[in-house]
PyMOL commands that place a pseudoatom at each C-alpha (Angstrom):
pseudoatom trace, name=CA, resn=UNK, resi=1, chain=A, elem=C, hetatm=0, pos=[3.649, -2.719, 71.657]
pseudoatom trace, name=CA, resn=UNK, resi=2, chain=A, elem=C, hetatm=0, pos=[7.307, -3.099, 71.333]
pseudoatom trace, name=CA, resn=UNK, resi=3, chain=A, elem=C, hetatm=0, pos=[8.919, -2.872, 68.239]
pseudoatom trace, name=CA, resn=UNK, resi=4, chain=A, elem=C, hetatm=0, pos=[12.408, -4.464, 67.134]
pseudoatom trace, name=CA, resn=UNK, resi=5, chain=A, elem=C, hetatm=0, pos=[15.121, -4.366, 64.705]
pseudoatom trace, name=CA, resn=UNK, resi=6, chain=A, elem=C, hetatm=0, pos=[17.216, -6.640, 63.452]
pseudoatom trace, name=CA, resn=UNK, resi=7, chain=A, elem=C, hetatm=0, pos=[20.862, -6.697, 63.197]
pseudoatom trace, name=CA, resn=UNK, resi=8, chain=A, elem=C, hetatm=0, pos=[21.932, -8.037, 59.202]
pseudoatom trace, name=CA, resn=UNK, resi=9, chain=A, elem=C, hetatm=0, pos=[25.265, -9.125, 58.317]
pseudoatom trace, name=CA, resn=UNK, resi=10, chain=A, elem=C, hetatm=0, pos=[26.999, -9.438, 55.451]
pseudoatom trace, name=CA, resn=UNK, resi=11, chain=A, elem=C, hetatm=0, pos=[30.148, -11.398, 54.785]
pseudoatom trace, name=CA, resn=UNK, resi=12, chain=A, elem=C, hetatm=0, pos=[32.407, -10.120, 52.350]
pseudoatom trace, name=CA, resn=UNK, resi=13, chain=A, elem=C, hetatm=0, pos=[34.787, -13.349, 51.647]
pseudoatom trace, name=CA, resn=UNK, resi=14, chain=A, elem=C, hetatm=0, pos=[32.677, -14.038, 48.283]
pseudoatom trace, name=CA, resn=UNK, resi=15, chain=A, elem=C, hetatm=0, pos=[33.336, -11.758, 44.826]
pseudoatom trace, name=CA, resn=UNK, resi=16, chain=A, elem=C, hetatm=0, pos=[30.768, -9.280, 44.862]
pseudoatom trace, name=CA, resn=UNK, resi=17, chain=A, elem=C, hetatm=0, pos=[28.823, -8.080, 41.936]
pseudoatom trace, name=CA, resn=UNK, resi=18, chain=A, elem=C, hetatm=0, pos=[29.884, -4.958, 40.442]
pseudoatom trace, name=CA, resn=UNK, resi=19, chain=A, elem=C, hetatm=0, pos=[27.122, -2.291, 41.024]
pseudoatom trace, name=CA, resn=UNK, resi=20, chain=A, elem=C, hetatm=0, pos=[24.920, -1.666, 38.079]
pseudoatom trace, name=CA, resn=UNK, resi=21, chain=A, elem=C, hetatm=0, pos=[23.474, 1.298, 37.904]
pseudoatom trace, name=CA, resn=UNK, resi=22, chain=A, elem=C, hetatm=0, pos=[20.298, 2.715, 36.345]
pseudoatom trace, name=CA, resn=UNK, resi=23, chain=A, elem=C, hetatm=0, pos=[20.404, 4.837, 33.456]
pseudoatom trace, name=CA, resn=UNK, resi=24, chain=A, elem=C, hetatm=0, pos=[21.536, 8.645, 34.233]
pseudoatom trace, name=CA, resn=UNK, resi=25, chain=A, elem=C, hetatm=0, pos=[22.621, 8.083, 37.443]
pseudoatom trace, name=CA, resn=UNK, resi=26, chain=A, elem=C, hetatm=0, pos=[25.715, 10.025, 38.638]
pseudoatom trace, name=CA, resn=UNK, resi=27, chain=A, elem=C, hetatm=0, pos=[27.093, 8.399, 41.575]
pseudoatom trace, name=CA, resn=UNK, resi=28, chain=A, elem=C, hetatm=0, pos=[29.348, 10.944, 43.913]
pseudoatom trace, name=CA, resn=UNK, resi=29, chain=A, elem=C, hetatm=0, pos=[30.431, 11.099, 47.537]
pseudoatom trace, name=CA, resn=UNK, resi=30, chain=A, elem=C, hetatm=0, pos=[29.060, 13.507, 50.355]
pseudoatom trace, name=CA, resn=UNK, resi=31, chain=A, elem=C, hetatm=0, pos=[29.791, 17.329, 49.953]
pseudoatom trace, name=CA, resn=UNK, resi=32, chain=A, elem=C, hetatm=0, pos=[28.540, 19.871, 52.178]
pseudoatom trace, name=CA, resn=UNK, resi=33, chain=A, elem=C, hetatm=0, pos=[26.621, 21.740, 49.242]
pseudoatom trace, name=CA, resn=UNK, resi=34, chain=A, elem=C, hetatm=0, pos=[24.644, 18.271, 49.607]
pseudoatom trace, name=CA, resn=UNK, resi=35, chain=A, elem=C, hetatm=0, pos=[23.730, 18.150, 52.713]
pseudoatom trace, name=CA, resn=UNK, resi=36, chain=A, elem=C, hetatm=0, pos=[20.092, 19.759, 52.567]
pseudoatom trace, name=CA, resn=UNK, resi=37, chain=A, elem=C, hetatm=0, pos=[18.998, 17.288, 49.803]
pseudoatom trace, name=CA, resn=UNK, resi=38, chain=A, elem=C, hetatm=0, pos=[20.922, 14.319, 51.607]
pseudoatom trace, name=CA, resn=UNK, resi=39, chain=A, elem=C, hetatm=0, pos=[18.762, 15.425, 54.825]
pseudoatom trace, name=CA, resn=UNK, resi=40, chain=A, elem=C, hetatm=0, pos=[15.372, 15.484, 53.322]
pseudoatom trace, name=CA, resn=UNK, resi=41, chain=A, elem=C, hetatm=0, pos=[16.083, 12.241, 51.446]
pseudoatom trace, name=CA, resn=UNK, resi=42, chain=A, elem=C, hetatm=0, pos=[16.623, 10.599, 54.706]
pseudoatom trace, name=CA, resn=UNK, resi=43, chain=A, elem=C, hetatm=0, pos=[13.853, 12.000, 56.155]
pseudoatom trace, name=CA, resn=UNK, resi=44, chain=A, elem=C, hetatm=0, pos=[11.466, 11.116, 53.653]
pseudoatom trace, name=CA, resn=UNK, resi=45, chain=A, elem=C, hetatm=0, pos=[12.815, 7.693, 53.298]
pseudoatom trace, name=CA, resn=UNK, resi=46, chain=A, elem=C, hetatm=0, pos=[12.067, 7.158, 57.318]
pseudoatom trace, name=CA, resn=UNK, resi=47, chain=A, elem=C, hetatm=0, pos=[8.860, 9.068, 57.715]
pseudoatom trace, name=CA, resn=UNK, resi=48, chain=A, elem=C, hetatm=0, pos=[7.040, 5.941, 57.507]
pseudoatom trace, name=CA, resn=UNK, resi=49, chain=A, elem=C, hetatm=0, pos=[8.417, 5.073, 61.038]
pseudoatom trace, name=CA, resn=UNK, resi=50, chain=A, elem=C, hetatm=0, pos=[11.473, 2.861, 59.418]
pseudoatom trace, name=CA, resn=UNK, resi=51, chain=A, elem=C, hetatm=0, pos=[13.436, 4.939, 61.551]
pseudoatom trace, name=CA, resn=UNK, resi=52, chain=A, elem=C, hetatm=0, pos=[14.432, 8.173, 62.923]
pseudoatom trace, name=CA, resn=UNK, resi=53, chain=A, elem=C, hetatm=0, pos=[16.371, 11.317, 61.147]
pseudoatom trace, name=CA, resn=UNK, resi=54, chain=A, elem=C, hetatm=0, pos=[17.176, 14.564, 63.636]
pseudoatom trace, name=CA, resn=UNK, resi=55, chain=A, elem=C, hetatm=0, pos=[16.713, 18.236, 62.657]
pseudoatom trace, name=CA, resn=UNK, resi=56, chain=A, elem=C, hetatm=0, pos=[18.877, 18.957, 60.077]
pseudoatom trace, name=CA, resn=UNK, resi=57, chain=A, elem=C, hetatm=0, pos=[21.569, 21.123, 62.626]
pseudoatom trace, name=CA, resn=UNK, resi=58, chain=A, elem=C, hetatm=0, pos=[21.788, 18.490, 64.761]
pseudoatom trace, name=CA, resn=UNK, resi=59, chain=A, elem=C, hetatm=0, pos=[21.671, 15.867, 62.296]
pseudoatom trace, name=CA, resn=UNK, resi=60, chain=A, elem=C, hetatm=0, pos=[24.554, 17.502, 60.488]
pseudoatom trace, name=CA, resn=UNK, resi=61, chain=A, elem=C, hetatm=0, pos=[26.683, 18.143, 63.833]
pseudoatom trace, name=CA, resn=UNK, resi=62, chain=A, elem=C, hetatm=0, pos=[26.421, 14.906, 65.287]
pseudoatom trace, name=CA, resn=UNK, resi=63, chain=A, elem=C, hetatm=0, pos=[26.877, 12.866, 61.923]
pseudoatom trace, name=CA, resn=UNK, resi=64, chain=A, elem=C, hetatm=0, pos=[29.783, 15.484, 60.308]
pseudoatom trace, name=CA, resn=UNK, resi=65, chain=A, elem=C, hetatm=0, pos=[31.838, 15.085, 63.844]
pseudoatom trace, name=CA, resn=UNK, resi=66, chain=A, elem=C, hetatm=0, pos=[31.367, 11.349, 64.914]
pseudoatom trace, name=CA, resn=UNK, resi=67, chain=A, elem=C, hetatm=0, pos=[34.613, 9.313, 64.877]
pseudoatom trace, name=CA, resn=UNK, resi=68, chain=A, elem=C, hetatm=0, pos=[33.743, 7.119, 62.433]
pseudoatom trace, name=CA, resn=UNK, resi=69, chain=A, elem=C, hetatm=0, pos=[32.231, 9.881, 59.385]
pseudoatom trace, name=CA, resn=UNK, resi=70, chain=A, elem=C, hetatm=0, pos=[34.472, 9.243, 56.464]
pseudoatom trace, name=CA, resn=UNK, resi=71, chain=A, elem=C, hetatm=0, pos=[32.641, 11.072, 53.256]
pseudoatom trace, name=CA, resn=UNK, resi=72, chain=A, elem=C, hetatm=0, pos=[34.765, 8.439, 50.822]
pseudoatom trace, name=CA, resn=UNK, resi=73, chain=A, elem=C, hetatm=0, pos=[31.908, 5.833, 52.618]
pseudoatom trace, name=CA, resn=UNK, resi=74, chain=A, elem=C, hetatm=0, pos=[29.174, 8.039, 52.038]
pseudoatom trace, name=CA, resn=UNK, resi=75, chain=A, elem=C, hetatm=0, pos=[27.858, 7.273, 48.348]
pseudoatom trace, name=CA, resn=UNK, resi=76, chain=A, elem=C, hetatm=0, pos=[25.070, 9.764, 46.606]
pseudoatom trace, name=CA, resn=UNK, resi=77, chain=A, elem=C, hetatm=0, pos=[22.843, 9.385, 43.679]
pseudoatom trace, name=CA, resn=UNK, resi=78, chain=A, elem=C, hetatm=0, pos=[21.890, 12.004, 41.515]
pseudoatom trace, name=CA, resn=UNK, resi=79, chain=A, elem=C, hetatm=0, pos=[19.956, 12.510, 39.279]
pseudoatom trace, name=CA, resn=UNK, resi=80, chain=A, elem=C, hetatm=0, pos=[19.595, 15.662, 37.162]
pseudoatom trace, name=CA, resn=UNK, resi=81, chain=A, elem=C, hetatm=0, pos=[21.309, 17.097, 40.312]
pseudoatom trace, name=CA, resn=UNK, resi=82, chain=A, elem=C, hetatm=0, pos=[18.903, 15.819, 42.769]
pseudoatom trace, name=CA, resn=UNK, resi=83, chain=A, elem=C, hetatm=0, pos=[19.819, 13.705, 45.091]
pseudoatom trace, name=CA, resn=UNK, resi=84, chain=A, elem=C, hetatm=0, pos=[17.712, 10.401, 44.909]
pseudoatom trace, name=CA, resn=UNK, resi=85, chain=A, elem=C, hetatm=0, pos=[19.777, 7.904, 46.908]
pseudoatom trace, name=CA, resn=UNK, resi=86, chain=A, elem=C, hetatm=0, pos=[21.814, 7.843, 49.733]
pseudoatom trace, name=CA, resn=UNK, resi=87, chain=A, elem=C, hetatm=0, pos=[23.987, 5.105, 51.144]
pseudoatom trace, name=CA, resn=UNK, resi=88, chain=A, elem=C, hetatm=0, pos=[26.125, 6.338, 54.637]
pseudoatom trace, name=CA, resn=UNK, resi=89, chain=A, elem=C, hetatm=0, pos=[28.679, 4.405, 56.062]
pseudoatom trace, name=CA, resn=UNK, resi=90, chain=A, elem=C, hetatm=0, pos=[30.433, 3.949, 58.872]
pseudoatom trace, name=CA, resn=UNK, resi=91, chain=A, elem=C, hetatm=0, pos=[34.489, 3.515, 59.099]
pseudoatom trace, name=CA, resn=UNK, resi=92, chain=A, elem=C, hetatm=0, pos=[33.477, 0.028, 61.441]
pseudoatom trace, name=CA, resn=UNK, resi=93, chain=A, elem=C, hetatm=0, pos=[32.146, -1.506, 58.436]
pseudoatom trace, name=CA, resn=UNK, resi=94, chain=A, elem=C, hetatm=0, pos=[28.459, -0.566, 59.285]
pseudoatom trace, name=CA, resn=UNK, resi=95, chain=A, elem=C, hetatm=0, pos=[25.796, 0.673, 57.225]
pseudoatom trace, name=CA, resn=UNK, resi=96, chain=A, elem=C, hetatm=0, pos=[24.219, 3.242, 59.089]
pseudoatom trace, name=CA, resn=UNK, resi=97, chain=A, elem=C, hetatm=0, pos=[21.700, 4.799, 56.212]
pseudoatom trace, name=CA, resn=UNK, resi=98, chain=A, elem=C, hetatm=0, pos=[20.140, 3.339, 53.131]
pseudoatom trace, name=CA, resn=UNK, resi=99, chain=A, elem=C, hetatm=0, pos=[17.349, 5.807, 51.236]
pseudoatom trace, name=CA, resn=UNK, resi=100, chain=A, elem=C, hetatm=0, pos=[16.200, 5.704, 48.041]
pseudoatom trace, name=CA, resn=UNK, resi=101, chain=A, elem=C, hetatm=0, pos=[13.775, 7.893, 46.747]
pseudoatom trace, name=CA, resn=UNK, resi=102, chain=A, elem=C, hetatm=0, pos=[10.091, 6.349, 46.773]
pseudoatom trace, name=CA, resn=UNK, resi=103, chain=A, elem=C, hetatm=0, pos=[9.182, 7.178, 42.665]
pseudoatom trace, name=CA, resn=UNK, resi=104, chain=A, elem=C, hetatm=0, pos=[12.659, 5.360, 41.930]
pseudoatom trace, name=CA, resn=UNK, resi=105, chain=A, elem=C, hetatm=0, pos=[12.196, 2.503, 44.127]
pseudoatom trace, name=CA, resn=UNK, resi=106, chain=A, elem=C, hetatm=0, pos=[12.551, -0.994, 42.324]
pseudoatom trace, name=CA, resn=UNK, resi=107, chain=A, elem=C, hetatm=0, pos=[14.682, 0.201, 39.274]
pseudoatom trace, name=CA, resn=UNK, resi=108, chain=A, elem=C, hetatm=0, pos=[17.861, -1.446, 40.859]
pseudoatom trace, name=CA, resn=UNK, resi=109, chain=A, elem=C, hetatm=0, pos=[19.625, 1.481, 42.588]
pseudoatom trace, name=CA, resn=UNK, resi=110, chain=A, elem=C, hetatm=0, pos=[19.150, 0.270, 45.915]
pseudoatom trace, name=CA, resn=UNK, resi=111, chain=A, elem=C, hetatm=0, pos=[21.023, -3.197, 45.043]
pseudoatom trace, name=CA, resn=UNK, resi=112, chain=A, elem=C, hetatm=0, pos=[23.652, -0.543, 43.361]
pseudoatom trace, name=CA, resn=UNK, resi=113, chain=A, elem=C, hetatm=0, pos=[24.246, 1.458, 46.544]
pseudoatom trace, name=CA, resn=UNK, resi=114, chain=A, elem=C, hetatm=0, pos=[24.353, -2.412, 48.440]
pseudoatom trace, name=CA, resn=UNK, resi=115, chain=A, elem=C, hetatm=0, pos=[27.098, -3.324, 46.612]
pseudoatom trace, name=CA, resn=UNK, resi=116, chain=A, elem=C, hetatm=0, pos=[29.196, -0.433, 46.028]
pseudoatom trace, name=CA, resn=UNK, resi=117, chain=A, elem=C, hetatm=0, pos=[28.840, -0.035, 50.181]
pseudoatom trace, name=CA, resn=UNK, resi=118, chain=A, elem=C, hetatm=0, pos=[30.185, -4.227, 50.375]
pseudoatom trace, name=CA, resn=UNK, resi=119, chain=A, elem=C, hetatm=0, pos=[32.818, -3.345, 47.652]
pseudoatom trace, name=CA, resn=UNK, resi=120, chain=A, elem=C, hetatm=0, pos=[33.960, -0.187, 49.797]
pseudoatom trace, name=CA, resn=UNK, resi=121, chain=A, elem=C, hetatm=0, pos=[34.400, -2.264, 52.655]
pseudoatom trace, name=CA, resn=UNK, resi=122, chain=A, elem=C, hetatm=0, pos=[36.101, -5.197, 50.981]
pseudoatom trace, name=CA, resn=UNK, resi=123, chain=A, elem=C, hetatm=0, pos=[38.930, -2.680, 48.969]
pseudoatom trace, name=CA, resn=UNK, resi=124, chain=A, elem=C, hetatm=0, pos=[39.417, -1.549, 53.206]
pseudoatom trace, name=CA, resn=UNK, resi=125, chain=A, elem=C, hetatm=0, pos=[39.722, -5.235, 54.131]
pseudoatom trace, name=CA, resn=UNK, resi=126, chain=A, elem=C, hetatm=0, pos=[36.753, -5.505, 55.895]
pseudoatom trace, name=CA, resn=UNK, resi=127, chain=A, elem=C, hetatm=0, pos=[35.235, -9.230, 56.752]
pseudoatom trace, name=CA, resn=UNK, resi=128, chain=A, elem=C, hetatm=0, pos=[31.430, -7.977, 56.827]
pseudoatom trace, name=CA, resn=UNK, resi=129, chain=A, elem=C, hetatm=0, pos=[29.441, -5.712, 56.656]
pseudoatom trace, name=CA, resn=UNK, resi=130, chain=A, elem=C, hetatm=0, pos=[26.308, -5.002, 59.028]
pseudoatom trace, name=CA, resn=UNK, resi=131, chain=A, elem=C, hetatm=0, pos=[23.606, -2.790, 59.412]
pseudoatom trace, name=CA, resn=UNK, resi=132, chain=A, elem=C, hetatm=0, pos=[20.261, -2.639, 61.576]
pseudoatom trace, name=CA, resn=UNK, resi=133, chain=A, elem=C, hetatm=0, pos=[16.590, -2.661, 59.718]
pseudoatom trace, name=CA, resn=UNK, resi=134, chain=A, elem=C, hetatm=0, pos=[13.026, -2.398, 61.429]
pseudoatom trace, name=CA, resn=UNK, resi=135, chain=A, elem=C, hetatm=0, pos=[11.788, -5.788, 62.157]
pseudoatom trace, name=CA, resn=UNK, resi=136, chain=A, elem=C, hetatm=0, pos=[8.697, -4.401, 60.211]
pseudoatom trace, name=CA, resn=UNK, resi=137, chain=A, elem=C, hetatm=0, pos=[10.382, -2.961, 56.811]
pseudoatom trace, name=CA, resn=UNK, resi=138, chain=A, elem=C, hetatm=0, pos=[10.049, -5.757, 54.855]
pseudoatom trace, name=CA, resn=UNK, resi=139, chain=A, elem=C, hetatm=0, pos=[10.833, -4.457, 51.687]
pseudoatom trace, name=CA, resn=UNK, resi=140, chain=A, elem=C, hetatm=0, pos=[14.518, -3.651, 53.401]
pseudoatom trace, name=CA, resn=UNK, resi=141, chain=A, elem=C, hetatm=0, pos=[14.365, -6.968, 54.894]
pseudoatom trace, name=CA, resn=UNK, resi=142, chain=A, elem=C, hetatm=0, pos=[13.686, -8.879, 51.005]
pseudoatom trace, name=CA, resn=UNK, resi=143, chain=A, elem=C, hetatm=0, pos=[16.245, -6.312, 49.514]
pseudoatom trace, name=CA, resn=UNK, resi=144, chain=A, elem=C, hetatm=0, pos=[18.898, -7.489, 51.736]
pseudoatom trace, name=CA, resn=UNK, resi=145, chain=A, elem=C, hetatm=0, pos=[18.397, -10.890, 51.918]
pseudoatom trace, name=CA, resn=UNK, resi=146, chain=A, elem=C, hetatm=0, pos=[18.670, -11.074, 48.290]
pseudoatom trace, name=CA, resn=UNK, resi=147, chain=A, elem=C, hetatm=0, pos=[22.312, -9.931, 48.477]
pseudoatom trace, name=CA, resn=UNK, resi=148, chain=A, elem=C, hetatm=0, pos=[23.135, -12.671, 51.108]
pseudoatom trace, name=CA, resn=UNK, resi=149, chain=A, elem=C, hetatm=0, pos=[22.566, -10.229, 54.384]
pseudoatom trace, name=CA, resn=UNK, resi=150, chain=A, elem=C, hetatm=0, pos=[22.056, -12.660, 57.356]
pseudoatom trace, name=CA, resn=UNK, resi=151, chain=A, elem=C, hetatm=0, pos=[20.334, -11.903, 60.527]
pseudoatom trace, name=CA, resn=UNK, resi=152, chain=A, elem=C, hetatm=0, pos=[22.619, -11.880, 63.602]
pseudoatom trace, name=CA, resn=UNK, resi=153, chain=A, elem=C, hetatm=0, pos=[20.522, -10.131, 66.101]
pseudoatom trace, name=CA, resn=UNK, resi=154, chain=A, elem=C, hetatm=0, pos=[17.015, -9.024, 67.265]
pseudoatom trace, name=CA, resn=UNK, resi=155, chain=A, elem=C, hetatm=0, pos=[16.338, -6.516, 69.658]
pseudoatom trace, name=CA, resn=UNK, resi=156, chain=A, elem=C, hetatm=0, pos=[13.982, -4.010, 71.525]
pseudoatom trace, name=CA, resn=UNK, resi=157, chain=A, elem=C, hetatm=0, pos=[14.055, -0.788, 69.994]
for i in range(1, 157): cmd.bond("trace and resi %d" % i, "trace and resi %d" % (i + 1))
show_as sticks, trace
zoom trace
């Protein structure tokens, strides 16, 4: 059975909410000290099959050296020190990771890390902002429509 993804855009000509976050939250941006918790986040958040997350070497080599890694676009959650959401961006005004933990799901910090991501990109001058979900993640799907992500694209993963 073939499965697809979508490509989602979001136009940035509007004024964007500011993020509100939840309660206790401590927003930062990557560090390498982070990168263990950032890892197993991700992989959590896509063990469902929502997508794919490399051993942690490799994931770390091939994401810390692309061209486009800039840790000012890579926004972190914490809580009590552990890291509960992640939001990575790429400099080409793509979203290339959205996790949030699953016992903090629905308490808002998903929308948060949405629009500090489409504020990001607007400060850099940006006209959009896409990303690419699982045709089948339709909690993604709902969270992104309701901040005004259209599809552009479906394709053949």
């Amino acid at each position: 059975m073939t499965e697809y993804c979508l490509l989602m855009r979001k136009y940035l000509r509007q004024p964007l909410p500011p993020p509100q976050w939840p309660e206790g939250i401590e927003l930062c941006h990557f560090s390498q000290g982070l990168l263990p918790q950032i890892h197993a986040l991700l992989t959590l958040g896509y063990a469902a099959g929502q997508g794919h997350v490399e051993p942690l070497e490799q994931w770390q080599q091939n994401g810390l050296h692309d061209a486009e890694f800039d840790p000012q676009l890579c926004f972190i959650c914490l809580l009590d020190g552990e890291v509960i959401g992640v939001a990575l961006a790429w400099t080409s005004a793509y979203l290339k990771d959205l996790v949030v933990h699953p016992r903090l799901q629905g308490h808002g910090l998903g929308s948060a890390l949405l629009n500090q991501v489409f504020d990001a990109f607007k400060q850099r001058g940006e006209a959009c902002v896409d990303l690419k979900v699982m045709e089948h993640n339709h909690p993604a799907r709902q969270l992104y429509r309701k901040h005004g992500m259209q599809k552009v694209l479906r394709e053949a993963v």
